[in-house]
N, C-alpha and C positions, 0 to 999 in steps of 0.2 A: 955439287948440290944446286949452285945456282943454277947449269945449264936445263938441269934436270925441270928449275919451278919457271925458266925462263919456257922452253919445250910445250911445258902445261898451259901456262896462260896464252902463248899463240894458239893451240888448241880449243881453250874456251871461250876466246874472244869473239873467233866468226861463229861458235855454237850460241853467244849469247846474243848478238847484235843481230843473227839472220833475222829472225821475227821479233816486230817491235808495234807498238801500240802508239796511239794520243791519249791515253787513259792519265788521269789528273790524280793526282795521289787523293787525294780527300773530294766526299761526294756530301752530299746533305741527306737526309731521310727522306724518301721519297723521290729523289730527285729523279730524271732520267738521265742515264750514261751512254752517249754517243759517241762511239769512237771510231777510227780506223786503224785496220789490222794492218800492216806496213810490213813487206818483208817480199822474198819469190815464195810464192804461193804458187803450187804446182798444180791441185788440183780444189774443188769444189769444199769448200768449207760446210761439214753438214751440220745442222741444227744440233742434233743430237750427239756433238761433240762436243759442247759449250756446258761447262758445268761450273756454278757456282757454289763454294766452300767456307761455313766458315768453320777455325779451323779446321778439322777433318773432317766435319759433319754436312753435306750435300745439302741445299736448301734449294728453295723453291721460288724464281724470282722470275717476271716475264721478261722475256727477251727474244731477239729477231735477228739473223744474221742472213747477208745478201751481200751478192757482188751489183757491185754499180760501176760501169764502164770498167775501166783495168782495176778497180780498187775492190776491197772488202771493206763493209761496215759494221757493225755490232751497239747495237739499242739494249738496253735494261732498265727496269724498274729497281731503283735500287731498295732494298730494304728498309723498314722505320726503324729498325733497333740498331743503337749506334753500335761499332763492332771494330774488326779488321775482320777485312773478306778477303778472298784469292779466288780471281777469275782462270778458269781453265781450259785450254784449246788442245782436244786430245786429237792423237793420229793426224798429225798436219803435216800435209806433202809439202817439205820444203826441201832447199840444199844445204846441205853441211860442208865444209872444206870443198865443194863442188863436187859434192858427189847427192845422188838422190836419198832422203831420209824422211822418215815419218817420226814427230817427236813429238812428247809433248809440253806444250808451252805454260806458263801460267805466270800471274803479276798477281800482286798485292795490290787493297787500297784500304784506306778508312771510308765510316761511315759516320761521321758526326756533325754536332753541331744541331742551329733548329731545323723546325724541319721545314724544305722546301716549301716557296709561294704553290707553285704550281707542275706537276708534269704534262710529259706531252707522251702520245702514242697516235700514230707508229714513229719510230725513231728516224724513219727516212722511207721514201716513197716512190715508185718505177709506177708510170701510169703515163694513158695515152690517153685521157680523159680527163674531165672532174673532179675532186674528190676530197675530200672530207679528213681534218686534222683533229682527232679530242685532245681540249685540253683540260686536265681537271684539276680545279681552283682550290687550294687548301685553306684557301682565310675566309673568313667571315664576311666581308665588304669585297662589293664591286673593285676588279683592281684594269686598269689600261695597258697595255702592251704594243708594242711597233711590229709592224710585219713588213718586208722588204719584196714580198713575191706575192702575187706575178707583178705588185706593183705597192707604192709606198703608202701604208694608213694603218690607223691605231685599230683597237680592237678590245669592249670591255668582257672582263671576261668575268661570270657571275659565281658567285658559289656554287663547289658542283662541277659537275660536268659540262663542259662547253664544245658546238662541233661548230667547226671555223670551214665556212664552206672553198674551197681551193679554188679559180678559173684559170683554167689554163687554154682556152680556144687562143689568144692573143700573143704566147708565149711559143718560140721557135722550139722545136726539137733538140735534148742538149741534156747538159750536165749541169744542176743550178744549186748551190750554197746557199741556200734559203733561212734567213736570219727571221727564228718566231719567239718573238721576244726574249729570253737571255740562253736559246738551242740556238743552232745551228743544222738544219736540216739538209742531208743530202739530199736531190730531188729528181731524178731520170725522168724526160718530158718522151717518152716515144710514141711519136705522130705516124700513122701512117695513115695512105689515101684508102679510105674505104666506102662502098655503095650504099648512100644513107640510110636506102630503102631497105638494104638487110640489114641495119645496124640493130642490135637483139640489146632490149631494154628491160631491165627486171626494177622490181623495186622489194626488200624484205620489210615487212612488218611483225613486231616492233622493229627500228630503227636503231633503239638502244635500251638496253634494262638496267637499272639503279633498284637497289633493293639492300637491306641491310638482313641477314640471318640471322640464328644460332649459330654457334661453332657448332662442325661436325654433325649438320643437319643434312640430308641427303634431298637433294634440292634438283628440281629440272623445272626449266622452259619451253616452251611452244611458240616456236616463230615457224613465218610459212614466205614463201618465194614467189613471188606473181609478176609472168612475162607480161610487161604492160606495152610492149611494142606490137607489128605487125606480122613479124618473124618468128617461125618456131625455135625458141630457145631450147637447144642440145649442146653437148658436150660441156654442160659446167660442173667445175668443183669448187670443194671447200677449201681455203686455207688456214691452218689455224695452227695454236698450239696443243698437239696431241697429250701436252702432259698434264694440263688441266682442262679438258674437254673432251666430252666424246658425243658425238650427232649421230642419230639414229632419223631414218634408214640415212644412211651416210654416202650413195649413190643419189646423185642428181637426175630423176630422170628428164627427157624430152618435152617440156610444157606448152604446149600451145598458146597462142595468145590469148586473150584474157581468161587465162586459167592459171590453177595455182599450185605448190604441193608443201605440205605438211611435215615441219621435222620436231622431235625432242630433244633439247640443249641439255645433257648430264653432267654437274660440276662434278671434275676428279679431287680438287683441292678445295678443303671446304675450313679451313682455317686460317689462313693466310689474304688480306685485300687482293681482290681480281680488279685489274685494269687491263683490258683484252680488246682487240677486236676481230671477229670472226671475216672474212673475206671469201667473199664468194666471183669466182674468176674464170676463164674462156681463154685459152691459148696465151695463158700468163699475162692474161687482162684481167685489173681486176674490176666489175662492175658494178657492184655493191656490196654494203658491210655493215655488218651489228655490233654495236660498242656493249661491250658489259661493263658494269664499275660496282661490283658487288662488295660488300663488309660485311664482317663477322660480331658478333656479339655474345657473350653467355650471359646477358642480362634481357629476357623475353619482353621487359614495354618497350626497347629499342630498338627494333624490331621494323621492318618499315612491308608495305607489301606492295612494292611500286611496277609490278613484272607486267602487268595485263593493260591490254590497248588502252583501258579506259584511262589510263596513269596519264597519259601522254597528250600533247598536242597534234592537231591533223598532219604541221606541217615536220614535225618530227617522228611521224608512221610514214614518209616519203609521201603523203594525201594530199586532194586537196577538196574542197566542196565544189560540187556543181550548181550550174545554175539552173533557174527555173526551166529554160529550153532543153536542158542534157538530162540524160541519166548515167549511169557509171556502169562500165562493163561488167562488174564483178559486185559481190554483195557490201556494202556500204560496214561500217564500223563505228563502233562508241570511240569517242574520243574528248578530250578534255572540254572540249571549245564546240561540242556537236555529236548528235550523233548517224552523220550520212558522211564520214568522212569517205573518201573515196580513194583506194589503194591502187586501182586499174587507171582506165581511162576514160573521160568526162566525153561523150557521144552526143552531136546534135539527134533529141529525140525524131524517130523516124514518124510524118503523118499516114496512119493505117492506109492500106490500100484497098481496103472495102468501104471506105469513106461514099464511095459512088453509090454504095448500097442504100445507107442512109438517105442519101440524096433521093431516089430515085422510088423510094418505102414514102418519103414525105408527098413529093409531086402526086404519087397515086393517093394517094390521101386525101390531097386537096382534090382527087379529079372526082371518087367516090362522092365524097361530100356535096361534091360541086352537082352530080347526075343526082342521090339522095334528095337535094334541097331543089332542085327543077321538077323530080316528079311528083315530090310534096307542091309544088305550087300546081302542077297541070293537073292533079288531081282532087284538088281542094274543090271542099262543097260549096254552089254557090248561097248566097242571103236569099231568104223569103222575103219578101217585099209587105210588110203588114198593110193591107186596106185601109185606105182615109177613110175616115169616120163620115157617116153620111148624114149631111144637113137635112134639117125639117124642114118641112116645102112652107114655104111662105104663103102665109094666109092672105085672100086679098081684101082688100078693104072695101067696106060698103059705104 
């Protein structure tokens, strides 16, 4: 009998240790969950193999999974309702006893306690650019946080939503552990040499939409995508989460520079807090991105209607105002701080080239005038000279 339970546990020892997490037994409400998936990982971890449970019942939580250099990562939005959850990693090519096997994984954790200062999205970031961290503040008061990348300074972050702009021009190519104040960001810098002049620059407006609903109110947005560089922007996509989103037309077409195109943002999930963001990307670049951080209500005065440009600041529509000498390649916008914010590009205005015309309408003007007022004088009538009055002859004296 023993050899028999001896037998079994050598057998479940390597089935249970192949795949292993840095998952924390206890999360907070709200919090996000960063971990990595540790194990021989044979092939490509798909999205739609990551399912959260509680108990048996499948819920709805945002999340993001991606390989970064040899590793796997996995972000989440954890739940508000405190609980016990089970994360699960179905169809995953790993080895067993060394042999090739597809299994599926899953771990436990809690959810309790208060709830979370703040999360962050995205839980980790591959970019060869710029780029933009939300983080959104759950307390009431301005709170301070430390950022370690690309280099060392605080950062307050408001009630709300907050976008922490990233620079990365200064920063080598590489793998960086990026500490944003109590996460730990995975961070892939991939630089490559590219020709400035075709470098293809978009900007989306809005930027980000805050809005609080009804529950189970059937809700869409209007954002639109404007190449504000010199190169025709082709070949981009969307990346997002297919399970609570769907973008119509969902084809990016070919946009010319300062031109624009038009999509509807359809929420699938309409009762559960959305903290999303939409990514729009080029040969697994990603170029720009729409933050949603939408809430639910079944009490209508709480209600908020924050979706349309006019909600928003210029410089949070990627805008900016021109000055008196420019005008803006594309039609200008309402925006909180103005209404000529400029989503395209700020253009020294051009002086017309029939200018000469003008010029040349005046000079004959003045010549007319000038020949008019000469024949008026050579033709003017002369004065009559009125006759001097004529003296009485002088009488002469006797």
């Amino acid at each position: 009998m023993r050899r028999i339970l001896f037998l079994i546990l050598i057998l479940i020892i390597p089935l249970a240790s192949s795949i292993s997490t840095t998952m924390l037994p206890t999360y907070q409400p709200g919090e996000t969950m960063i971990i990595e998936i540790q194990g021989n990982i044979l092939e490509p971890i798909k999205s739609q193999d990551i399912v959260f449970r509680r108990a048996h019942v499948a819920i709805a939580v945002d999340y993001d999974v991606k390989r970064i250099g040899d590793k796997y990562y996995l972000y989440a939005q954890m739940p508000l309702n405190q609980n016990n959850y089970t994360l699960f990693i179905n169809n995953l090519a790993t080895t067993v006893n060394g042999q090739n096997q597809e299994i599926d994984y899953n771990q436990t954790f809690k959810v309790q306690g208060n709830m979370s200062d703040y999360s962050i999205s995205p839980g980790f970031i591959i970019s060869d650019k710029n780029f933009v961290l939300t983080i959104n503040s759950k307390l009431d008061l301005p709170t301070t946080i430390n950022l370690n990348f690309p280099d060392e300074r605080t950062v307050t972050l408001q009630p709300g939503v907050n976008n922490i702009q990233m620079q990365i021009s200064s920063v080598n190519q590489g793998i960086y552990s990026a500490t944003i104040g109590k996460y730990i960001v995975p961070i892939q810098v991939t630089k490559t040499e590219s020709n400035q002049a075709q470098e293809i620059l978009i900007s989306i407006s809005p930027s980000s939409i805050k809005q609080t609903i009804l529950t189970n109110q059937q809700k869409y947005y209007k954002f639109s995508i404007t190449n504000t560089g010199s190169t025709k922007a082709d070949n981009l996509y969307f990346s997002f989460n297919q399970n609570i989103f769907n973008i119509t037309p969902s084809i990016i077409n070919s946009i010319q520079p300062g031109n624009s195109q038009e999509f509807n943002l359809t929420l699938k999930r309409t009762n559960n807090p959305i903290l999303e963001s939409i990514f729009v990307a080029r040969n697994d670049k990603i170029l720009a991105n729409i933050t949603l951080n939408i809430s639910f209500t079944n009490n209508e005065s709480q209600t908020t209607n924050n979706s349309g440009n006019n909600q928003y600041y210029c410089s949070e529509l990627n805008g900016k105002f021109c000055s008196a000498t420019e005008t803006c390649s594309i039609q200008t916008i309402q925006s909180l701080d103005g209404s000529s914010c400029c989503t395209g590009v700020c253009q020294e205005e051009k002086k017309s080239s029939n200018s000469w015309i003008t010029y040349l309408s005046i000079i004959l003007i003045l010549i007319i005038l000038f020949f008019i007022y000469r024949s008026y004088k050579n033709n003017k009538i002369p004065k009559i000279n009125k006759p001097s009055p004529i003296s009485p002859p002088l009488r002469k004296q006797i």
